[in-house]
C-alpha positions in Angstrom: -174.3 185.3 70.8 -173.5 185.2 74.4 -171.4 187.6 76.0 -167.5 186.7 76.8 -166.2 185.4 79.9 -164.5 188.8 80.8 -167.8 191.1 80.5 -169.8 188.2 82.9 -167.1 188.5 85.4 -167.4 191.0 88.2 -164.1 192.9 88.1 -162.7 194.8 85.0 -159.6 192.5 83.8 -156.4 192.9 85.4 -154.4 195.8 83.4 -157.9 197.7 81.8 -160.2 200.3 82.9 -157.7 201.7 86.0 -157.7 198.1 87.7 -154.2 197.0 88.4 -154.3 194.5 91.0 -156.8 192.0 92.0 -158.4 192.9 95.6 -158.3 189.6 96.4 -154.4 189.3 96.4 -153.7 193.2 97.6 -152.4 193.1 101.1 -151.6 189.1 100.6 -148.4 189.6 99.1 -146.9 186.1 100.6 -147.1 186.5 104.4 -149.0 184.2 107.0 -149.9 186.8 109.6 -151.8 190.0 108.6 -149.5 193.5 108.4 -149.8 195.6 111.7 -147.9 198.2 113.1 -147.3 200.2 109.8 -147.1 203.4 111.3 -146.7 206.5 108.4 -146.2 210.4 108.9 -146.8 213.0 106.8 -146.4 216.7 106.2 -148.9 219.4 104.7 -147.2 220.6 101.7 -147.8 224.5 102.8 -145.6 223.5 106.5 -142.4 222.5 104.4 -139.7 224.4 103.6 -138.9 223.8 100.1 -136.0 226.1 99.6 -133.9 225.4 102.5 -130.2 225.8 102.0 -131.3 225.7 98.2 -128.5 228.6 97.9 -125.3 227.1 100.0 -126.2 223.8 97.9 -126.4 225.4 94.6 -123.0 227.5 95.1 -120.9 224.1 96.3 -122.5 222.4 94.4 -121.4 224.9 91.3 -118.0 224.8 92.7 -117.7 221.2 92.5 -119.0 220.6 89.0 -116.5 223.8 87.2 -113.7 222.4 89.8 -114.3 219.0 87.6 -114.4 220.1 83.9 -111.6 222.7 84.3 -109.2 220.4 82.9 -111.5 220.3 79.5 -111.5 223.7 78.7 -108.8 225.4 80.4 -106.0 224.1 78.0 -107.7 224.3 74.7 -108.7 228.3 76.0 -104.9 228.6 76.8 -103.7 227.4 73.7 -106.2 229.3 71.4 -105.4 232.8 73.6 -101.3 232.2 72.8 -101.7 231.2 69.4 -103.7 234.5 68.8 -101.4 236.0 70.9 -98.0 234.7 68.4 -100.9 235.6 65.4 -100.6 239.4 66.2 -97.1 240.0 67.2 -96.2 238.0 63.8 
């Protein structure tokens, strides 16, 4: 019995064994002239400052999201208090 095509072949399939994309078509993705100029930054993780204005944005943002739903539970909690309210001068 002679092996399959796929175990003679050089590369893993496409999809299997952490091989996603073929190496011949990486970097070939339909232009004519080769990618230059790609210029990328970066930033150590320990240089960043993770919780800036974490506590202005959380009270806004608070604000805004009770400021939205008041109209959902202020009535019902104004109608419950004066029912209760007629309830236990009845």
């Amino acid at each position: 019995m002679r092996p399959s095509q796929v175990l003679r072949s050089s590369e893993p399939p496409i999809g299997k064994y952490g091989h996603y994309l073929n190496k011949d078509t990486w970097g070939h993705l339909g232009c004519v002239l080769p990618q230059r100029g790609i210029i990328t930054y970066g930033l150590s993780s320990n240089r960043q400052n993770v919780l800036a204005g974490a506590a202005h944005d959380a009270v806004f943002n608070t604000w805004r999201r009770s400021s939205k739903q008041v109209l959902y539970w202020a009535p019902p909690l104004l109608a419950a208090y004066y029912a209760m309210d007629w309830a236990v001068k009845r």
